[in-house]
C-alpha positions in Angstrom: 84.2 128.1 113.7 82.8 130.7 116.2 79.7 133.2 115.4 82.5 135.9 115.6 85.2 134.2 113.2 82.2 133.5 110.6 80.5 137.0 111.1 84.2 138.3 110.2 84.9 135.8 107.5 81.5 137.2 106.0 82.6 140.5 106.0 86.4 139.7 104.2 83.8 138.0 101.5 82.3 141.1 101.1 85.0 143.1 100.7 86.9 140.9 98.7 83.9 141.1 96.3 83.8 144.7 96.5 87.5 144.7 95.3 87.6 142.9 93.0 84.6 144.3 91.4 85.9 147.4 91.8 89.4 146.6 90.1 86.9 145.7 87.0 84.7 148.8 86.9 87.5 151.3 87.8 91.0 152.0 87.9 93.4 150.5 90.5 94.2 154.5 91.7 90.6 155.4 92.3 89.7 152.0 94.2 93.4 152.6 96.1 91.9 156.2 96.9 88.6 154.4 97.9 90.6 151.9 100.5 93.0 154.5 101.7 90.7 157.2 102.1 90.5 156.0 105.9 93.2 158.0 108.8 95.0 154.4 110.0 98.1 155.6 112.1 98.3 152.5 114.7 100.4 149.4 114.7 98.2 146.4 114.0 99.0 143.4 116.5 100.1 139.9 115.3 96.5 138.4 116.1 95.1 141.3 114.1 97.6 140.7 111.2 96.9 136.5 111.4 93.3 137.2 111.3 92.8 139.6 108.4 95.5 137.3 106.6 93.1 134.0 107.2 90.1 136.0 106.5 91.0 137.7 103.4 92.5 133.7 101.8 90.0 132.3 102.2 87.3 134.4 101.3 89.0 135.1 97.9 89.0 131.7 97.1 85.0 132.3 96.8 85.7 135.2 94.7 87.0 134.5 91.1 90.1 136.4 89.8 90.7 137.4 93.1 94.2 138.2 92.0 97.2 139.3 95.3 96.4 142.8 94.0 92.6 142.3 94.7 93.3 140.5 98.2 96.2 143.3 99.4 93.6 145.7 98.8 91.2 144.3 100.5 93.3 143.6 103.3 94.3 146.9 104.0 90.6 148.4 103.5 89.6 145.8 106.6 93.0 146.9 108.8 92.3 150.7 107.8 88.5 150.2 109.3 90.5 148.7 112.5 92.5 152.3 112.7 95.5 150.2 111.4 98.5 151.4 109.0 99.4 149.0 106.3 101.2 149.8 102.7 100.7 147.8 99.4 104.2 146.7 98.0 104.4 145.9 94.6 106.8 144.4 92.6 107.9 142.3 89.4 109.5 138.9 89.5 113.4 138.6 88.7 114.9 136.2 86.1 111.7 135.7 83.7 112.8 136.9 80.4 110.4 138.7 77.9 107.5 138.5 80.0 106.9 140.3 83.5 105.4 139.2 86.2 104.2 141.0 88.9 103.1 140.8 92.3 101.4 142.3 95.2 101.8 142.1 99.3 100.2 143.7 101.8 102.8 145.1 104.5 101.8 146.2 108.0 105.2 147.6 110.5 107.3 145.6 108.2 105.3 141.9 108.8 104.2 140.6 105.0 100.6 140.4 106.0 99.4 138.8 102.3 101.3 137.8 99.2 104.0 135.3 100.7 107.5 135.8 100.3 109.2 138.9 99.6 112.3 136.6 97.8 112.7 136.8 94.1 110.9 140.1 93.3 112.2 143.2 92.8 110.8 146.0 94.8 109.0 148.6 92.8 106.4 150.9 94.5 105.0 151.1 97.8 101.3 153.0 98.4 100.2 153.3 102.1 97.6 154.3 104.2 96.7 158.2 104.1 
């Protein structure tokens, strides 16, 4: 690993962290006003996308409870810094009875940066970039 990719991997720890800790202190709308509070407008490259995907894995598996809420959030807070648009898509699982589950992406120009696949969930909300 270069000094770049582990000075950057350092900083998707920290903001993971931040995230997460956040998510526990406050309410998911004021730490979303917190992470979108940043004018993002441009198109994010591929590279960009990969990289902030790679950082922001595997620095949450340092963090506990780093949940695909906590990473999509901190995703976007890290492509927002970059001047890069990116929109949080939520939505539930299909198919799973009584109990719901949902889920979390992070969505930059229509690429699923974090969260996996898209198939299987049913699209609830979106919240983007300011």
């Amino acid at each position: 690993m270069s000094g770049s990719e582990a000075f950057f991997l350092c900083r998707c720890l920290m903001v993971v962290a931040a995230v997460r800790l956040g998510l526990t202190l406050f309410s998911y709308n004021r730490v979303r006003g917190m992470v979108t509070r940043l004018n993002a407008r441009q198109c994010a490259s591929m590279g960009e996308l990969r990289l902030v995907a790679w950082g922001v894995v595997a620095a949450a598996r340092f963090v506990p409870r780093a949940t695909c809420l906590t990473q999509a959030l901190a995703g976007q807070y890290i492509l927002a810094r970059q001047g890069n648009a990116s929109h949080i898509r939520i939505g539930i699982e299909r198919g799973t009875g009584e109990q719901l589950r949902a889920h979390a992406w992070l969505v930059s120009d229509n690429h699923v940066v974090l969260g996996g696949s898209v198939d299987g969930f049913a699209h609830l909300v979106d919240h983007g970039s300011r």
